[in-house]
C-alpha positions, 0 to 999 in steps of 0.5 A: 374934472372928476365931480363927486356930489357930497350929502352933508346935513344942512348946518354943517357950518353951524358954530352953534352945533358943532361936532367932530362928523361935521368938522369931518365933512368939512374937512374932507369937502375942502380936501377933495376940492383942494386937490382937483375934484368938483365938489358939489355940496348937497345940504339936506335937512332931514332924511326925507328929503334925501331922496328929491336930492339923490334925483336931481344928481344925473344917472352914473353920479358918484356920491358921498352921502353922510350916514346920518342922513343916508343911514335913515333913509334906507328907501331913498338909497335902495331907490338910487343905488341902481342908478347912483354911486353911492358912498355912505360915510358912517361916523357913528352906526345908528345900530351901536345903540343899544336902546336903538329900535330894531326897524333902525337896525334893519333900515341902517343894515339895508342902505348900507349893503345897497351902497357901493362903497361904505366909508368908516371912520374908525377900523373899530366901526368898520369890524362893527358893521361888518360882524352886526351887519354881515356887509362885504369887508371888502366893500367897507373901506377906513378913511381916519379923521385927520389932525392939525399940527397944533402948539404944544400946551404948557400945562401947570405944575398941579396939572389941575385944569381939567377939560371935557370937549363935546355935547352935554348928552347923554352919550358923552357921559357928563353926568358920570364926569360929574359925579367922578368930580364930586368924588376928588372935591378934596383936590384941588382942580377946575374943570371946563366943559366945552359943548353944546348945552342945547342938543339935550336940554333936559339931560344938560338941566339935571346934570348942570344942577347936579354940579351946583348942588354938591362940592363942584359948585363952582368949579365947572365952567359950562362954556358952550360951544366954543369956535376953533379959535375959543377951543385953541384957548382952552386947549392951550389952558388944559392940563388933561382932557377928559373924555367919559363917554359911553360911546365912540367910533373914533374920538377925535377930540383926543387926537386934537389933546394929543397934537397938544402933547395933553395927556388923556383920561378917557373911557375903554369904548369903541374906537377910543384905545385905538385913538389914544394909541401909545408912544414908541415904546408901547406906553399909553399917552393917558389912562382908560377906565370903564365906562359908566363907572364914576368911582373908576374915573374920579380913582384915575383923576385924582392919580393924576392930581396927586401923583406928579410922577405920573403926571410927567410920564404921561405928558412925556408920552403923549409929546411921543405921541404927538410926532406920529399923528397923521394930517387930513391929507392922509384922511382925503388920499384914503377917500380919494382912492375909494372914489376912484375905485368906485367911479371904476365900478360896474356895480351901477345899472346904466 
């Protein structure tokens, strides 16, 4: 039985913190194992333990380490990568920031070019690491996060249920979501924020204050992290789903909408126009705004309220959309053939 060992971030089942790389281990452990390998999970809790992890693993190893530990302990992987065959999985570059200090940049480059294999989950990452990193393009591999069929959302006829799934951070963007919504108070909507209040806790204070303190009050609902069986509610509930972040490699929150047949409003960064994708006939199965831009958001939010032709069209091609998804078995084939090729390499020092 082919063995490969998986570095996850200790947690990784954590209702109470969940996010869309933790759903990704998930998904591609259980893929692995269903499909025949020996799949031994290695919960790390900090990055400074990753190296007394790597040493237990016999030499020769095939390992899939997660970049958030993997990409910030450049040692303990430079001091492996002669004796392990190391794969690091990237969901975010640590070096994407641009506040990042230039040590991360330098550490995240070196563990990255040490590794066999890189895994990204996005071909906008992997265009990223290669241009800002200079790695191999042939030693970067893409191995999209996958998507469950889902039912279909009913949706209302003023299309007013709006819906925002991710972190209250900075990153996600909620304190420009919250201003758009201040600029439609007019309309008539309700908006739901799905996410971890806890993972920033000053930044989700001012932006929770912000939204009580003008003509929103009321009428966003800070729900928290919500379970896969509290998600499937507040999809099927939503009209539109709204993503304002001001980064992203892949975005799997939209693909989830889109399974739904929910159109999406989403910010023109990373990897997200590429998950957004387009319907058949080349359509957009939402709208993409700049990031950072509250007025650009709260114009697109209310042609969407108040436009009921665009709301039809939208949902039709988000249903065409739909049809052409691709499942988690394609993501776990694309990893599977990268962990053949890499447990064929001669890179390892025996």
């Amino acid at each position: 039985m082919r063995t490969v060992h998986v570095v996850v971030p200790d947690g990784l089942d954590d209702p109470a913190e969940p996010s869309g790389g933790n759903r990704y281990d998930r998904r591609v452990c259980q893929g692995l194992a269903a499909t025949g390998w020996s799949v031994v999970e290695c919960p790390v809790a900090a990055p400074a333990a990753l190296s007394g992890r790597l040493a237990a693993i016999p030499d020769g190893g095939l390992v899939l380490v997660d970049g958030l530990i993997g990409s910030t302990a450049a040692d303990s992987v430079l001091a492996a990568a002669n004796r392990l065959r190391l794969v690091l999985l990237v969901h975010l570059p640590l070096g994407v920031d641009p506040t990042a200090p230039p040590d991360v940049r330098t550490g995240e480059c070196a563990a990255l070019a040490a590794a066999t294999a890189v895994v990204a989950t996005s071909e906008w990452t992997r265009a990223w690491l290669v241009r800002e990193y200079a790695l191999d393009p042939g030693q970067v591999r893409v191995a999209r996060p996958g998507v469950d069929p889902a039912e279909r959302a009913p949706g209302t006829p003023g299309g007013g249920h709006l819906l925002c799934v991710g972190a209250v951070t900075p990153g996600k963007g909620l304190d420009v979501l919250v201003e758009a919504l201040d600029g439609i108070v007019d309309l008539s909507w309700q908006c739901t924020v799905a996410g971890s209040l806890t993972r920033d806790p000053a930044f989700a204070a001012r932006v929770r204050r912000r939204a009580q303190g003008d003509g929103s009050e009321g009428r966003v609902t800070w729900a928290g992290p919500l379970d896969d069986a509290g998600l499937v509610t507040a999809y099927a509930a939503a009209d539109l789903l709204v993503v304002a972040s001001r980064a992203e490699t892949y975005g799997m929150v939209v693909t989830e909408a889109l399974s739904r047949a929910l159109p999406v409003v989403a910010t023109d960064v990373g990897g997200l126009p590429d998950t957004l994708g387009h319907a058949a006939d080349g359509a957009r199965p939402g709208v993409l705004v700049p990031p950072d831009d509250p007025g650009a958001l709260a114009r697109a939010l209310r042609q969407w309220l108040t436009e009921p032709r665009l709301r039809d069209q939208l949902r039709l091609n988000a249903l065409d959309r739909r049809t052409r998804l691709t499942g988690w078995d394609d993501t776990t084939d694309e990893i599977t053939r990268l962990l053949l090729s890499v447990g064929r390499s001669e890179r390892v020092l025996r």
